[in-house]
SELO-168741 format. One record per residue (C-alpha): x, y, z; residue in one letter; chain; residue number from 1. Coordinates in steps of 0.05 Angstrom, whole numbers, plus 32768, in hexadecimal, padded with zeros to 4 digits. Example, Ala and Ser with C-alpha at 12.3 -4.5 7.8 and 13.67 -1.06 7.14 Angstrom:
[[80F6,7FA6,809C],'a','A',1]
[[8111,7FEB,808F],'s','A',2]
! end
This chain:
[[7EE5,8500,7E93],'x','A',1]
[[7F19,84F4,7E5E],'x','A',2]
[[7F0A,84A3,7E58],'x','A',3]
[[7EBB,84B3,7E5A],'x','A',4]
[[7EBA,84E6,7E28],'x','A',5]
[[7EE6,84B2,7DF7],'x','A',6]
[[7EBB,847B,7E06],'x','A',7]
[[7E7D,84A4,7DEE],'x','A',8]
[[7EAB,84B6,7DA9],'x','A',9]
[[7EBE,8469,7DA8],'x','A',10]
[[7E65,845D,7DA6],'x','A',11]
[[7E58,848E,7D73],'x','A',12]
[[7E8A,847A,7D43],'x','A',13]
[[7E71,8430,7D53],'x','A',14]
[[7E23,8446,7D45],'x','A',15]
[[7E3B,846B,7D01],'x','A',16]
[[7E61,842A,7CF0],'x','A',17]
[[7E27,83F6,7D01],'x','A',18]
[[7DF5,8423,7CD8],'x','A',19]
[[7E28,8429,7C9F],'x','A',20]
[[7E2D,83DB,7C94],'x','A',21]
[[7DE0,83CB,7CAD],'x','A',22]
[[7DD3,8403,7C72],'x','A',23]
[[7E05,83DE,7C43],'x','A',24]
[[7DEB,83A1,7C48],'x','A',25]
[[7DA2,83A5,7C46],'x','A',26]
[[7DB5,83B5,7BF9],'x','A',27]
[[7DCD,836E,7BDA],'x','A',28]
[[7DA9,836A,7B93],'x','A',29]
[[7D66,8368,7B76],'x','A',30]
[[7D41,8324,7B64],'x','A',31]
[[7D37,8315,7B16],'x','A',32]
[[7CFB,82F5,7AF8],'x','A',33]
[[7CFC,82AB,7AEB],'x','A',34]
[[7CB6,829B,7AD7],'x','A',35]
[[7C7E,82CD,7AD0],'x','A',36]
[[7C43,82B2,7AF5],'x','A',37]
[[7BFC,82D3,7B0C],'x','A',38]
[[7BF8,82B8,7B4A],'x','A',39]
[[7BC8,82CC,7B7D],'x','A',40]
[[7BF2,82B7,7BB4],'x','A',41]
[[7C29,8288,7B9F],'x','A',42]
[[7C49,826C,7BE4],'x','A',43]
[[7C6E,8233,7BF5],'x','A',44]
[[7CA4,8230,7BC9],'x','A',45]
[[7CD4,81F1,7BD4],'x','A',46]
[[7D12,81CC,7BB3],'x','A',47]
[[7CFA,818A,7BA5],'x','A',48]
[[7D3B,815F,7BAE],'x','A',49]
[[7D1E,8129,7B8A],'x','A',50]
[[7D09,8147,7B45],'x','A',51]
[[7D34,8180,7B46],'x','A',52]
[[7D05,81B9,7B44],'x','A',53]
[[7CDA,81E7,7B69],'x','A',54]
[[7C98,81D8,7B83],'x','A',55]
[[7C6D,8218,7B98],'x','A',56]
[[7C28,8224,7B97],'x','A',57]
[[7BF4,825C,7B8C],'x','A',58]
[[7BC8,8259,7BC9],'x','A',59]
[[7B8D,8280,7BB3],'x','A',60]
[[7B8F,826A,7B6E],'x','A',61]
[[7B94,821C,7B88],'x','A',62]
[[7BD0,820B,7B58],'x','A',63]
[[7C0A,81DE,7B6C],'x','A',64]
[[7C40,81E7,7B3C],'x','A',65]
[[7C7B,81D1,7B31],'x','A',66]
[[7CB4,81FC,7B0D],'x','A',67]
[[7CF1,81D9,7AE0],'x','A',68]
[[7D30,8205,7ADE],'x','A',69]
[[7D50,81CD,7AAA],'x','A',70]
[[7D11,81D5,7A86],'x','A',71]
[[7CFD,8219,7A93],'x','A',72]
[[7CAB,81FE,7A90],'x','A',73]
[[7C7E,8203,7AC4],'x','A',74]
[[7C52,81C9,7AD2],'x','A',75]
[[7C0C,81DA,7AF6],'x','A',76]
[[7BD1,81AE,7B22],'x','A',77]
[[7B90,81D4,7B30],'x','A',78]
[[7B65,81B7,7B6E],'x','A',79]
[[7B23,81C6,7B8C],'x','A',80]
[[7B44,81E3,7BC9],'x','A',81]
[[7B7D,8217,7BE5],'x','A',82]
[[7BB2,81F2,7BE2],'x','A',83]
[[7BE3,8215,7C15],'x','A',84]
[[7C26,81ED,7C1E],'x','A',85]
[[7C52,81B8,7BF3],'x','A',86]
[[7C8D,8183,7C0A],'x','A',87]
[[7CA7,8153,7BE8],'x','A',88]
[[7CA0,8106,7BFA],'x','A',89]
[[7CBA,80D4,7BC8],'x','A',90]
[[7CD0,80DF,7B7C],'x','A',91]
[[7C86,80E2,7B64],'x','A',92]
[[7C63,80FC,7B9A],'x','A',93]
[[7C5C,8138,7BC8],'x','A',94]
[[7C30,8153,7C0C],'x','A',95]
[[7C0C,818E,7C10],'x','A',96]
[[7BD6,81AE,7C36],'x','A',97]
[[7B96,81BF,7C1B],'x','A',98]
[[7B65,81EF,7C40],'x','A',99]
[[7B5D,81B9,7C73],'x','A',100]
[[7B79,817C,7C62],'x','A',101]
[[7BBB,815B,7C5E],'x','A',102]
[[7BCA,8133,7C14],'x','A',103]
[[7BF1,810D,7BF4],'x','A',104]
[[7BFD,8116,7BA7],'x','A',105]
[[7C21,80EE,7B74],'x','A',106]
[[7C2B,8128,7B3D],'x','A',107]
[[7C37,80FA,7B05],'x','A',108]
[[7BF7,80CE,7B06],'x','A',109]
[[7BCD,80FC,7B28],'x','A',110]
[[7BAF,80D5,7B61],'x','A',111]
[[7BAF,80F7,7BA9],'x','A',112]
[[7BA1,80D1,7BF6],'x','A',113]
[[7B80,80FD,7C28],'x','A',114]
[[7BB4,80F2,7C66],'x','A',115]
[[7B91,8122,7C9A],'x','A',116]
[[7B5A,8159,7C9F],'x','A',117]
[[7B4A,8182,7CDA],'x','A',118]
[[7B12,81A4,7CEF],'x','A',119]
[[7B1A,81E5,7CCD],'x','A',120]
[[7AE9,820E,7CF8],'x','A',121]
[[7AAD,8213,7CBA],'x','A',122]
[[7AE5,8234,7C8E],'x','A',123]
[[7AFE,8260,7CD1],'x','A',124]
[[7B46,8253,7CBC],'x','A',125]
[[7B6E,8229,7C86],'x','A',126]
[[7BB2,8209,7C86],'x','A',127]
[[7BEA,8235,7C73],'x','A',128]
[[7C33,8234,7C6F],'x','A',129]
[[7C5A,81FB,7C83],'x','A',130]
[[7C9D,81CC,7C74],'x','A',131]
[[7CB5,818C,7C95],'x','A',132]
[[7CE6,8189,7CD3],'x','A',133]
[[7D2C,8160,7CCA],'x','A',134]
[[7D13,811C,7CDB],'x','A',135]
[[7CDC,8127,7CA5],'x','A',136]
[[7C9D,8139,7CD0],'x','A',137]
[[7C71,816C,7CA7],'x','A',138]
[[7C5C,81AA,7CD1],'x','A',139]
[[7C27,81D8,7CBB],'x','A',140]
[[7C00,8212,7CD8],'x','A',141]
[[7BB6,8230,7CD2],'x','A',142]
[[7BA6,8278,7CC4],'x','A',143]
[[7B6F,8298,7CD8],'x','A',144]
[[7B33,82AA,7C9E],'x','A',145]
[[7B00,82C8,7CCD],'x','A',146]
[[7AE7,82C5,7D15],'x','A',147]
[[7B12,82CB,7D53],'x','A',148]
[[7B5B,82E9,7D43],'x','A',149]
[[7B94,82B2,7D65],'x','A',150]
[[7B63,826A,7D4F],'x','A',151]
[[7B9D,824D,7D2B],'x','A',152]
[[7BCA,821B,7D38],'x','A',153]
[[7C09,81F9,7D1E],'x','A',154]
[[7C07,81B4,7D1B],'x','A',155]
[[7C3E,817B,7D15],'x','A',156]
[[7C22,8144,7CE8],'x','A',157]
[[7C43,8102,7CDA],'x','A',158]
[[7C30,80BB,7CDE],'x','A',159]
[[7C19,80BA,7D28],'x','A',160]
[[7BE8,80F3,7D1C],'x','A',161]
[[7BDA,8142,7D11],'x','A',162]
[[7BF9,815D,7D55],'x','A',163]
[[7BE3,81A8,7D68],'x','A',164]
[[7C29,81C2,7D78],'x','A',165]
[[7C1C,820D,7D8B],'x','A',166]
[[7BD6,8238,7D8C],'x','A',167]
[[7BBF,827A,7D94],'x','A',168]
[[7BD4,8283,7D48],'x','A',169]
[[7BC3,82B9,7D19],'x','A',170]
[[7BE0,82A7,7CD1],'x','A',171]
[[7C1C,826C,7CD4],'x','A',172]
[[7C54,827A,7C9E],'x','A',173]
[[7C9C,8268,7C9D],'x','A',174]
[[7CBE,8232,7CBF],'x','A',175]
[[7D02,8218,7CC4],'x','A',176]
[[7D34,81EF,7CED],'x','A',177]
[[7D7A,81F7,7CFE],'x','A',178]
[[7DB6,81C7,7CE7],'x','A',179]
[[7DC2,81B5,7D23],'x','A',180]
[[7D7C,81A3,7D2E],'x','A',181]
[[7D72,81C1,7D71],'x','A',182]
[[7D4F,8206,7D5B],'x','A',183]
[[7D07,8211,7D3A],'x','A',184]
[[7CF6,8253,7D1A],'x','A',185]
[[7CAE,8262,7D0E],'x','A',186]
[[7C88,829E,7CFA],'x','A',187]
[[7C39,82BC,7D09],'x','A',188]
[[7C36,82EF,7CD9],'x','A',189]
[[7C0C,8323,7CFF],'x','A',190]
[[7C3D,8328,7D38],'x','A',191]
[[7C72,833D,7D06],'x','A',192]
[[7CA3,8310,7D34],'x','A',193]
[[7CCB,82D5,7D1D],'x','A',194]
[[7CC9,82A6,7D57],'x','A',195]
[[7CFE,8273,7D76],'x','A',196]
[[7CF0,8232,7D96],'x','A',197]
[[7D1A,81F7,7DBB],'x','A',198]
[[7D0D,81BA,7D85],'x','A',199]
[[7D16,8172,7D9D],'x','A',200]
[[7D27,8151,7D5C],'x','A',201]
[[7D23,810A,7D77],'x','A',202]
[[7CD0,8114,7D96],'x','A',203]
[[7CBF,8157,7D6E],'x','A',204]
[[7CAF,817C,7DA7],'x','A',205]
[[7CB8,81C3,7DAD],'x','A',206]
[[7CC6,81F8,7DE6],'x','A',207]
[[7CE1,8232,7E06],'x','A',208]
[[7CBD,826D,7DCF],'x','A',209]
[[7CE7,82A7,7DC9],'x','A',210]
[[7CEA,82DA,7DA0],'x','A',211]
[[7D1E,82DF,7D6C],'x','A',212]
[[7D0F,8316,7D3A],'x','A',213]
[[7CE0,834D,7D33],'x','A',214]
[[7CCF,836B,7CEF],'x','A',215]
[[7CC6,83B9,7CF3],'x','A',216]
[[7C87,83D1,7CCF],'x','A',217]
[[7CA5,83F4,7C94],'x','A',218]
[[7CC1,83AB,7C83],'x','A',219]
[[7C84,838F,7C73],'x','A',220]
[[7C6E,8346,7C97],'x','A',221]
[[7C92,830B,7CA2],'x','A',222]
[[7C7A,82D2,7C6A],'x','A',223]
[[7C9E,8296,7C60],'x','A',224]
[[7CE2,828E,7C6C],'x','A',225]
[[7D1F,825E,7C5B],'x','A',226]
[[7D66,8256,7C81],'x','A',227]
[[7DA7,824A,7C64],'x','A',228]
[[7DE2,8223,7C72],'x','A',229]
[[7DFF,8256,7CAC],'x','A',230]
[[7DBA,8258,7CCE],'x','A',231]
[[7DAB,8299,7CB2],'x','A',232]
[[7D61,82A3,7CA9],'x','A',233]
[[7D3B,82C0,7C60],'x','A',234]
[[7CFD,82DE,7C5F],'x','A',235]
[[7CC8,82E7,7C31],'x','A',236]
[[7CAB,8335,7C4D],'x','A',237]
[[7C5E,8346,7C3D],'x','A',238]
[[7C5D,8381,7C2A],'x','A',239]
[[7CB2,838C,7C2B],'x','A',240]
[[7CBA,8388,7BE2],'x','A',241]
[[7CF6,8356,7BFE],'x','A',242]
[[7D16,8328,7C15],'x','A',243]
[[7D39,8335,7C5A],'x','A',244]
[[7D7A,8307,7C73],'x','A',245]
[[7D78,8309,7CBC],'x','A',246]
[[7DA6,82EF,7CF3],'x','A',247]
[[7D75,82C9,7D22],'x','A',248]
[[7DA8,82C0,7D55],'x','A',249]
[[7DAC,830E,7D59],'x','A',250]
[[7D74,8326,7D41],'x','A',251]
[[7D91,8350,7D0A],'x','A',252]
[[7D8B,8366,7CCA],'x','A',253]
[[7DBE,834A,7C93],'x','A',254]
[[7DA1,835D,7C53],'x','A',255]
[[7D6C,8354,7C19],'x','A',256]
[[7D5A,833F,7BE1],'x','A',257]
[[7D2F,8376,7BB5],'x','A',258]
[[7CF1,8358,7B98],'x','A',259]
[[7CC9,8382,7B57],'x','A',260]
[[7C7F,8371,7B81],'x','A',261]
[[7C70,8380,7BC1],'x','A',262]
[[7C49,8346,7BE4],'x','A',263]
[[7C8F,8313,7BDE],'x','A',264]
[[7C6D,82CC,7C09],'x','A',265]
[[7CA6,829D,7C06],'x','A',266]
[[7CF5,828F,7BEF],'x','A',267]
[[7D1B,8247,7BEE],'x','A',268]
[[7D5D,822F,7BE3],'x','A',269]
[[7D66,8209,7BA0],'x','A',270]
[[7D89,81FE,7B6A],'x','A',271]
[[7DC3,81C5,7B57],'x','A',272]
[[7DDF,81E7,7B95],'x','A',273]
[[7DB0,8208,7BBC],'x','A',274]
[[7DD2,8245,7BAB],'x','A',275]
[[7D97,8268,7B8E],'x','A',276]
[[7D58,8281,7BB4],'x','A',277]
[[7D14,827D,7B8B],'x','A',278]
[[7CE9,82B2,7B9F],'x','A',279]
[[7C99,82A9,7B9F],'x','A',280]
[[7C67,82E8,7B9E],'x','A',281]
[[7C22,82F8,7B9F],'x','A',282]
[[7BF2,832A,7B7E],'x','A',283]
[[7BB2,8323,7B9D],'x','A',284]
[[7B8F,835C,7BAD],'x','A',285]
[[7BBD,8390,7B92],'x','A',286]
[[7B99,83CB,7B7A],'x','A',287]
[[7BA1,83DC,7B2D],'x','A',288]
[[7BCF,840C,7B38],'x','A',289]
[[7BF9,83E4,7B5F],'x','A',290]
[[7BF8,83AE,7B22],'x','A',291]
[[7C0B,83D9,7AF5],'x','A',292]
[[7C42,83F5,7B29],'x','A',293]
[[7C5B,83A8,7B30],'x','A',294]
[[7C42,837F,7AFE],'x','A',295]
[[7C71,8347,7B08],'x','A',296]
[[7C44,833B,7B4A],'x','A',297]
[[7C34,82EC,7B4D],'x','A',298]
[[7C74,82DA,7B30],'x','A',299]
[[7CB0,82B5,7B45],'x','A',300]
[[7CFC,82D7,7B48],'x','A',301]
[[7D35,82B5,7B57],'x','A',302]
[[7D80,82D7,7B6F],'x','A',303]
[[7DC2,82BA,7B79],'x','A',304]
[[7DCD,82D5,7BC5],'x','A',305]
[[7E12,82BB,7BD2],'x','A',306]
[[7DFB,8285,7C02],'x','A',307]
[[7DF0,823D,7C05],'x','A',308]
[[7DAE,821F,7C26],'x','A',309]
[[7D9D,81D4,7C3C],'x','A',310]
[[7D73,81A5,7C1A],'x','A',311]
[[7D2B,81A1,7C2E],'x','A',312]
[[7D15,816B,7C5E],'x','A',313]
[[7CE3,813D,7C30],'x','A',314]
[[7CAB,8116,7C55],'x','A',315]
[[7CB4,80D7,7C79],'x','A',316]
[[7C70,80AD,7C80],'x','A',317]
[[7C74,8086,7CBF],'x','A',318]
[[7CC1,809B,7CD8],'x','A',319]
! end
């Protein structure tokens, strides 16, 4: 009786403890305004390692841009389409997705390359979120506009083709790899679950889905997402007001990062160091009130969150 009833004392100070330091840490500091921006949806932010800056886009208002910190200017291309996802290639150019079509686009002279299209369902679905793997393949996912729910796809695209990697997909967002190469993370936003897969650097291949986190409702959605240098996984929440460091291993909560707008889409690692985490939002279909409530919505913030993260794979045509 004696060692049962210390054992229960021993887990009720250990469940006071683990919601003590869970409670702690979910408070770490509050992102700051770097450039004030209306964007409908900017998405896809991205350290170029080339120019030194940050490439995100505005999905709804069909902006690329590209954001200086040396400079502190912004530089912005409009096009006829959503354009969804950006990663760098080469000095001068980049790869992004428009609504349903992969391209190529040399930002100083102006001239793009259709690479791929697919067939986009008459405007069914669109291309959404994507980034490229560590041997410079570019994956990108669909998202479902209208019609059956689960018509989406995620696609690996590189020189040999535009591969359909996983289906069933409601609305692709972040994606990320592991240093060691071996470990995928990908999330479809609906499910409000951050999923694991088996990655075979060497073919591409993927395997063995698993789940490794899953967001409870009062944190908003899982958007994009970035990973630092210990593996540790940040992500942009819908609807959070945040962004939420989680432990994909475990599946727990480390912290987050306070955003002034509610709908927060994306975060990535940049600066001299990658020591600072740029922080794209949205402001789309927020209600006056809610404007007036947040009306740094569509801007990006940055924070300094202690943590180092690793350079962004660029594109490799024909690798």
């Amino acid at each position: 009786m004696r060692k049962t009833a210390f054992n229960y004392r021993k887990l009720i100070v250990a469940f006071f403890v683990a919601s003590f330091f869970t409670a702690t840490a979910q408070q770490l500091q509050t992102a700051r305004l770097m450039h004030k921006e209306n964007a409908l949806c900017g998405e896809g932010a991205i350290w170029n390692p080339f120019t030194k800056t940050l490439f995100w886009v505005d999905i709804d208002g069909q902006y690329l841009f590209e954001w200086n910190p040396a400079t502190q200017k912004n530089r912005e291309w409009k096009f006829e389409k959503k354009i969804s996802t950006v990663v760098p290639e080469s000095p001068n150019t980049v790869v992004f997705t428009l609504s349903d079509e992969v391209v190529r686009f040399n930002f100083e002279t102006g001239a793009s390359e259709q690479l791929y299209s697919i067939n986009a369902g008459n405007n069914t679905v669109r291309f959404n979120d994507g980034k490229c793997d560590p041997q410079g393949r570019l994956w990108a996912g669909t998202m479902v506009m209208s019609g059956e729910r689960g018509s989406g796809f995620l696609y690996r695209i590189d020189a040999t083709g535009i591969t359909p990697m996983e289906g069933g997909i409601n609305c692709s967002n972040g994606i990320v790899w592991t240093k060691d190469k071996r470990t995928m993370y990908y999330t479809d936003t609906p499910t409000s679950e951050v999923w694991a897969f088996d990655f075979n650097a060497k073919t591409g291949e993927i395997s063995n889905r698993r789940i490794a986190i899953t967001i409870p409702p009062e944190m908003g959605y899982p958007d994009g997402m970035a990973i630092d240098s210990n593996d540790m996984l940040w992500i942009a929440h819908w609807g959070g007001s945040a962004v939420y460091n989680w432990n994909p291993k475990t599946g727990q909560l480390i912290g987050k990062i306070g955003v002034p707008a509610p709908n927060v889409t994306s975060c990535a690692f940049g600066g001299e160091k990658l020591d600072t985490l740029y922080i794209t939002t949205a402001r789309g279909g927020m209600s006056k009130e809610q404007l007036d409530k947040y009306p740094l919505s569509g801007s990006i913030f940055y924070c300094v969150p202690g943590v180092t993260g690793v350079k962004a794979s660029v594109f490799k045509w024909g690798e």
